[in-house]
ROSE-893319 format. One record per residue (C-alpha): residue in three letters; y negated, z, x. Coordinates in steps of 0.1 Angstrom, whole numbers, padded with zeros to 4 digits, always signed. Example, Ala and Ser with C-alpha at 12.3 -4.5 7.8 and 13.67 -1.06 7.14 Angstrom:
// residues 2
ALA+0045+0078+0123SER+0011+0071+0137
END
This chain:
// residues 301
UNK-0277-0843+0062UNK-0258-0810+0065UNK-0285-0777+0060UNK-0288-0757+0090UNK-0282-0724+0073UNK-0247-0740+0065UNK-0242-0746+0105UNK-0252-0711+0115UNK-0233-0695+0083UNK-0199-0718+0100UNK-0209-0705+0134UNK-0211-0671+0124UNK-0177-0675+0109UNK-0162-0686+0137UNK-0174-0658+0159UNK-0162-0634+0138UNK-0128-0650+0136UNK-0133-0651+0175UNK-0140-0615+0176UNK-0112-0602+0153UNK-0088-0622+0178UNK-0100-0611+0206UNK-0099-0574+0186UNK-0062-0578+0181UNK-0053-0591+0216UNK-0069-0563+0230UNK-0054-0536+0210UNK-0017-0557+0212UNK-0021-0560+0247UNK-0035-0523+0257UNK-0014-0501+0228UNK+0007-0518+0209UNK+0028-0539+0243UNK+0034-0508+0261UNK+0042-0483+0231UNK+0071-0507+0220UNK+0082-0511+0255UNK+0088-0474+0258UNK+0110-0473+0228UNK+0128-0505+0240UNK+0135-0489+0272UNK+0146-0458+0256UNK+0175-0475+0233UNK+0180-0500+0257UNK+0214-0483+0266UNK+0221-0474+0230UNK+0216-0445+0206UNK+0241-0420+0219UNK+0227-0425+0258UNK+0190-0417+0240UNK+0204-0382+0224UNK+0226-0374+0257UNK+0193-0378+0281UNK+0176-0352+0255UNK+0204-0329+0246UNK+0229-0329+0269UNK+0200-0319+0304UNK+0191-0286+0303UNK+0161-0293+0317UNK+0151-0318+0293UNK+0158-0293+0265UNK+0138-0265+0281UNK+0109-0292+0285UNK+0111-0295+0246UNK+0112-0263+0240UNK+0086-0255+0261UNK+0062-0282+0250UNK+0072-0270+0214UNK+0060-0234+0220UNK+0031-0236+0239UNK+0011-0262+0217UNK+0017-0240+0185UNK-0001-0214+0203UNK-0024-0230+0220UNK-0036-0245+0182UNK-0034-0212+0164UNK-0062-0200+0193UNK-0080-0230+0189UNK-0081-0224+0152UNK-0092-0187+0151UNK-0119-0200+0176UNK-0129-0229+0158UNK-0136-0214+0126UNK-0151-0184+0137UNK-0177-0203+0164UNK-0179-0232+0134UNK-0193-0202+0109UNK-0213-0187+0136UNK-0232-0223+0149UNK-0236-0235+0109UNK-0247-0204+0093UNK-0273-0186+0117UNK-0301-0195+0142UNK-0299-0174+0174UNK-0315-0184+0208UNK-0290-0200+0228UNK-0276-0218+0201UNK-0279-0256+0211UNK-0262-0243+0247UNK-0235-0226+0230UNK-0227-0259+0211UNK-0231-0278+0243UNK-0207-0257+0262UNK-0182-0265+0232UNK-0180-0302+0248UNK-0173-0289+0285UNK-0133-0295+0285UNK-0141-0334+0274UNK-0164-0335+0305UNK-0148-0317+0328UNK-0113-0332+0345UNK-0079-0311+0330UNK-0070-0311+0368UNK-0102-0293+0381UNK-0100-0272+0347UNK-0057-0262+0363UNK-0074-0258+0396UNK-0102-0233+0379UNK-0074-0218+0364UNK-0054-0211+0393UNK-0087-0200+0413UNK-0089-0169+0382UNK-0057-0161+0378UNK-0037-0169+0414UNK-0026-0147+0436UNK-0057-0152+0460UNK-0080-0153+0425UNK-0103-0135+0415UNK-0085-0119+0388UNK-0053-0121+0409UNK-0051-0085+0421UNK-0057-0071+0388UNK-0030-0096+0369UNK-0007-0085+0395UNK-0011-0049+0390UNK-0007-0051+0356UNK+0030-0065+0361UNK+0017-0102+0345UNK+0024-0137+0353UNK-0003-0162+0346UNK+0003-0193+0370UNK+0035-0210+0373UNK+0043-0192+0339UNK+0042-0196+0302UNK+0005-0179+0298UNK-0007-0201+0323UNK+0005-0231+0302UNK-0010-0218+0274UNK-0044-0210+0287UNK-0046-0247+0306UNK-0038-0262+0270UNK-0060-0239+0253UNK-0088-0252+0272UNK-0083-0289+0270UNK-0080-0289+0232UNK-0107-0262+0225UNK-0136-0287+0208UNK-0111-0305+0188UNK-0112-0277+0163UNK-0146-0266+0163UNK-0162-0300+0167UNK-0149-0311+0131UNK-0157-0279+0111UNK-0197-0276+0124UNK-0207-0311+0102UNK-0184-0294+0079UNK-0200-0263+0068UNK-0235-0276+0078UNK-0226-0300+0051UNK-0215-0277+0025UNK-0246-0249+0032UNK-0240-0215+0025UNK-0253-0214-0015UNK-0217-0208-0024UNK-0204-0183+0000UNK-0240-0164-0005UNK-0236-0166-0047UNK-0202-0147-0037UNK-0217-0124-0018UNK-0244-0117-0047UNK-0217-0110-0071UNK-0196-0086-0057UNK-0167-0109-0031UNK-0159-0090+0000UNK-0159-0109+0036UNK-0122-0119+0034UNK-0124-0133-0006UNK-0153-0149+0008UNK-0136-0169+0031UNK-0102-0177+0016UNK-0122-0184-0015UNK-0150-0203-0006UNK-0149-0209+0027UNK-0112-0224+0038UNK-0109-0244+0009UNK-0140-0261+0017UNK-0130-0270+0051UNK-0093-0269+0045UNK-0091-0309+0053UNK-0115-0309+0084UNK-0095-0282+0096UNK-0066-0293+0092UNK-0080-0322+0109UNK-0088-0313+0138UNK-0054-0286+0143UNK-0037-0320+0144UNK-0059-0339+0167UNK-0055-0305+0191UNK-0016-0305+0183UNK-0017-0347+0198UNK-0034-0335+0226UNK-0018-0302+0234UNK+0015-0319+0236UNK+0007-0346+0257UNK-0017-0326+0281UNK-0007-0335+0315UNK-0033-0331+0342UNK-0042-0289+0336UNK-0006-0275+0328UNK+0006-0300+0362UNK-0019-0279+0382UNK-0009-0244+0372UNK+0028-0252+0364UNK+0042-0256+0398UNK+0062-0285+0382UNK+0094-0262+0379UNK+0124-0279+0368UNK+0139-0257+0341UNK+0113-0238+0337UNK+0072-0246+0337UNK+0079-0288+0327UNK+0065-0298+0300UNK+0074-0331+0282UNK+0046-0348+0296UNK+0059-0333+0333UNK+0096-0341+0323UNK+0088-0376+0323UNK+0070-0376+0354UNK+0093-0363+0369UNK+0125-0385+0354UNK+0106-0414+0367UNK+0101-0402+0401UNK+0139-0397+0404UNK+0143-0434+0393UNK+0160-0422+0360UNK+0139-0444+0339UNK+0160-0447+0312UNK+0160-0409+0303UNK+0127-0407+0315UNK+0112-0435+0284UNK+0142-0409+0259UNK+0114-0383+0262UNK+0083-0402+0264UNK+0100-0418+0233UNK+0097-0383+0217UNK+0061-0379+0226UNK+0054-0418+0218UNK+0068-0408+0183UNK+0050-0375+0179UNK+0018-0398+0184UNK+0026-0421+0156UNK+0040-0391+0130UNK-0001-0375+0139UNK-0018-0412+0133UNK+0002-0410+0101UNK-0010-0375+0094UNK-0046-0383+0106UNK-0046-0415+0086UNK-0040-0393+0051UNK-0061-0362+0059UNK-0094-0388+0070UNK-0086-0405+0039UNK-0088-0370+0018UNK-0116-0359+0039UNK-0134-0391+0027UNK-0128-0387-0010UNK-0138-0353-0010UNK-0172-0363+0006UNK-0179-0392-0023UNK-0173-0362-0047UNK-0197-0340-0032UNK-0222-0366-0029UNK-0217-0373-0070UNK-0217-0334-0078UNK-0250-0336-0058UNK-0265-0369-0076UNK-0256-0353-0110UNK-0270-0321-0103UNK-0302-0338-0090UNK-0305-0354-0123UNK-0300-0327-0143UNK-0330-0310-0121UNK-0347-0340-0131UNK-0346-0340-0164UNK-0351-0308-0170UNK-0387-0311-0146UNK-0394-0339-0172UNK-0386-0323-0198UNK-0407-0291-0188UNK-0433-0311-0183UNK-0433-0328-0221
END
């Protein structure tokens, strides 16, 4: 007679086989049907129709442009941010502290649209801080800055979120045996510090790049949706589609579509250093544990 544990190790198979499937079906059906669709509908006319619905509208190639220049920013504030409120959370105990690292995660709860519409309720006309931006002769909604600080605030934990583990990881021992011997603040940090954290930085300044470019909900609010001047690819498209131009429409969500595959690439190889450097760390650890070890033993001989 066949042994039960060889039914329930064939049934357990089989679920897992059902699982996977169902896994692959999901992920096929969800990601992979729709990404391929975009680039089929993008090429469907050819490659020279794809480049002439990027480069030859100007208002596709100010969309670029603009997308290309505000997410830079927007990830060089992010960054600045992210390591300095990283340092501050990992290094020191302060009241207030589990609040501050709670408000970190307020852009992924709140909606990009009611963070525009915040936005504009600041810096409009009617704001709060209208009268004053006005005075000083500066443009904030319906305008570059405005695009930037909408961005800004949708990508601000990306940063931030992967260098606290980081550094409370790493502890300060080395940055303080710096310190003790003489290093200054700034050999401190470029040092000791950013080489530390120079993979979960990078990290997360691409994961905030991904979602800086294809941020749609905050820069739509405080844009105005200008043609030619406050679109953004992900408002391009939009748009494209809403004038039944669906074939230049999927050209530039074929750029975006392709931007997200170059950063899964990216992320792919920077997890894949990140994890390597964490087995070493753990084995420096072990071996230095040992040593400690041995030498207690050996004290105590």
């Amino acid at each position: 007679m066949p042994h039960p544990a060889s039914h329930t190790a064939h049934a357990g198979t089989l679920l897992g086989r059902l699982l996977i499937a169902a896994a692959v079906a999901t992920v096929g059906f969800i990601i992979v049907v729709p990404l391929a669709s975009v680039f089929f509908e993008a090429f469907a006319e050819g490659p020279a129709a794809w480049w002439n619905a990027l480069a030859h509208d100007p208002d596709t190639r100010h969309a670029i442009w603009l997308t290309l220049t505000v997410a830079p920013v927007a990830v060089a504030v992010n960054t600045v941010f992210g390591i300095a409120a990283a340092w501050l959370v990992a290094r020191f105990r302060f009241p207030g502290r589990s609040l501050l690292i709670t408000l970190f995660d307020v852009p992924f709860s709140v909606s990009p649209v009611v963070a525009g519409l915040a936005l504009v309720l600041i810096f409009g006309r009617q704001g709060l801080l209208g009268p004053t931006v006005e005075w000083l002769g500066v443009k904030v909604i319906f305008a570059w800055p405005g695009l930037v600080l909408a961005t800004t605030f949708v990508t601000l934990p990306l940063v931030v979120r992967e260098l606290i583990p980081v550094m409370e990881a790493i502890g300060p021992d080395e940055e303080l045996a710096a310190v003790s011997l003489g290093a200054s603040g700034w050999q401190v940090f470029t040092r000791i510090t950013l080489p530390n954290i120079r993979w979960a930085l990078l990290h997360g300044m691409v994961l905030a790049n991904a979602r800086a470019m294809g941020e749609f909900g905050a820069v739509y609010v405080v844009s105005g949706h200008i043609a030619g001047a406050t679109d953004t690819m992900p408002l391009r498209v939009e748009k494209l589609f809403q004038e039944y131009r669906t074939p230049a429409s999927m050209s530039v969500a074929s750029v975006l579509a392709g931007l997200a595959l170059v950063t899964l690439l990216a992320k792919t190889v920077i997890e894949r250093q990140i994890e390597m450097e964490s087995r070493e760390l753990e084995l420096a650890r072990s071996l230095i544990d040992t040593l400690d070890d041995t030498r207690t033993g050996g004290d105590g001989l």
